[in-house]
C-alpha positions as CSV (number, residue, x, y, z in Angstrom):
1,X,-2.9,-5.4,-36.3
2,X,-1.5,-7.8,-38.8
3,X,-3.8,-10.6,-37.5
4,X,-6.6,-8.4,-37.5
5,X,-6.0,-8.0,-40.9
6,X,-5.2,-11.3,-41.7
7,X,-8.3,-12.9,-40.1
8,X,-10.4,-10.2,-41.8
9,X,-8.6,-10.9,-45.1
10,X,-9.5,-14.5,-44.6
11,X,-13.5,-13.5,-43.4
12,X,-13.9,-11.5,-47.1
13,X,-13.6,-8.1,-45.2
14,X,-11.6,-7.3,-48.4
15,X,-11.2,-3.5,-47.7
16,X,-11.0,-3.3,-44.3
17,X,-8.4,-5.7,-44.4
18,X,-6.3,-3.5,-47.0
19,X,-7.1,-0.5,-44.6
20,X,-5.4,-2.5,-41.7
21,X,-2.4,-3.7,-43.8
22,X,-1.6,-0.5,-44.6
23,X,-1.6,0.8,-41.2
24,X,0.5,-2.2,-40.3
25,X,2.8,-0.9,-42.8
26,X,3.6,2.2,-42.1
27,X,4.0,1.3,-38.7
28,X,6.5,-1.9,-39.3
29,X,8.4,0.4,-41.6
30,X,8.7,2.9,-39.1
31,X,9.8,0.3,-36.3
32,X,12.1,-1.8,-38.5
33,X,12.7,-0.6,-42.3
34,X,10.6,-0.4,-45.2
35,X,12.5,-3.1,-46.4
36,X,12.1,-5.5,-43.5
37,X,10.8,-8.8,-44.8
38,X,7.8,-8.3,-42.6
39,X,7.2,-5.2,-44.1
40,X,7.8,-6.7,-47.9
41,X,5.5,-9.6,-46.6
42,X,2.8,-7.4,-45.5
43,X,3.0,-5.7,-48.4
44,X,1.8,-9.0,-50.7
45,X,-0.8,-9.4,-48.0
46,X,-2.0,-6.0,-49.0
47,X,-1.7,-6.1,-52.3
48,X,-3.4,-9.5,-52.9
49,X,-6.6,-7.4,-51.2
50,X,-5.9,-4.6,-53.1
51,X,-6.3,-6.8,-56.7
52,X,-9.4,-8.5,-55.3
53,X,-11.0,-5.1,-54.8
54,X,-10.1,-3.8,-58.2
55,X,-7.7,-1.4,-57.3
56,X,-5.0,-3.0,-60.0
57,X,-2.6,-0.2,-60.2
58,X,-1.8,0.5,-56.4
59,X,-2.1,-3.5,-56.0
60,X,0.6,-3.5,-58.6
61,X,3.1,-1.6,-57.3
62,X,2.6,-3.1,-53.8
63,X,3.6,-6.7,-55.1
64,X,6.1,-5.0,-57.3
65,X,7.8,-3.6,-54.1
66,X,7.3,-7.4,-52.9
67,X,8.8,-9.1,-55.3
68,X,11.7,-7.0,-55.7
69,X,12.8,-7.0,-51.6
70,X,11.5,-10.6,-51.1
71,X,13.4,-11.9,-54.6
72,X,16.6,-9.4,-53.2
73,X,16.7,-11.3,-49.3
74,X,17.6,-14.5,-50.7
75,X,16.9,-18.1,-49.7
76,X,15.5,-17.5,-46.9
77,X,11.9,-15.4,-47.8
78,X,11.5,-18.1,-51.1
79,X,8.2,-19.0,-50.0
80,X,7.4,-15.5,-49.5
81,X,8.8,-14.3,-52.7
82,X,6.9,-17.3,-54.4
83,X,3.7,-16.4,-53.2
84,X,4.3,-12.6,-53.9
85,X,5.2,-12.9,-57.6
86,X,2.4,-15.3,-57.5
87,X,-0.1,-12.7,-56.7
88,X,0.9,-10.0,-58.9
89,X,0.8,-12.4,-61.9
90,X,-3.2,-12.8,-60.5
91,X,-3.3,-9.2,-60.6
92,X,-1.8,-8.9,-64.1
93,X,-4.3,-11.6,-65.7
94,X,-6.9,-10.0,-63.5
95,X,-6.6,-7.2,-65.8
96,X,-6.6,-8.8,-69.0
97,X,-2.6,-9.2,-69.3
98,X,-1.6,-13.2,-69.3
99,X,1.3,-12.0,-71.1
100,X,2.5,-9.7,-68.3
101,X,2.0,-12.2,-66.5
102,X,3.7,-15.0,-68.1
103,X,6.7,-12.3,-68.1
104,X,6.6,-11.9,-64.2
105,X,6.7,-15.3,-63.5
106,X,9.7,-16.3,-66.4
107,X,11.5,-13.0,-64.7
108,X,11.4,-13.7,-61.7
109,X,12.2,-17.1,-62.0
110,X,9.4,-18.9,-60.2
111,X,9.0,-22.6,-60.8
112,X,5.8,-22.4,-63.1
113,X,7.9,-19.9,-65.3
114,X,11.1,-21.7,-65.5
């Protein structure tokens, strides 16, 4: 389901993308934890769709939930923790908030914000 997503993500099939993400969700979280790093990762998947179809607040607190498990498993999801915080500052200045989003990236301590 993840690919389908992925692919359709990739196509512009913005929402039903999001639909599938979710549904990937809830099922990885069931399977493994809602912490899993495929679950966090999926989550910045889903919330990068999410900001591109305007729905800021629940895009939000997907790459919130991102950042924080990504940032909290250490070395080894950089990349995906990179790309995650990199998204949600998107979905800040999406919304008129470049200083929100100058604050996510000095907070989290990505390279652009150090």
């Amino acid at each position: 389901l993840q690919m389908v997503a992925t692919v359709n993500a990739r196509l512009g099939h913005t929402a039903e993308a999001a639909d599938q993400f979710r549904e990937a969700i809830e099922m990885s979280s069931e399977l493994l934890s809602p912490q899993h790093q495929f679950v966090l990762q999926l989550r910045s998947e889903r919330g990068a769709c999410l900001s591109k179809l305007s729905q800021f607040s629940e895009a939000e607190a997907e790459l919130r939930q991102a950042v924080t498990g990504l940032l909290a498993a250490g070395p080894d999801q950089a990349a995906a923790a990179k790309l995650a915080v990199e998204r949600l500052a998107e979905c800040q200045e999406s919304q008129g908030r470049a200083d929100d989003a100058a604050r996510t990236k000095v907070d989290t301590n990505t390279p652009n914000g150090r």
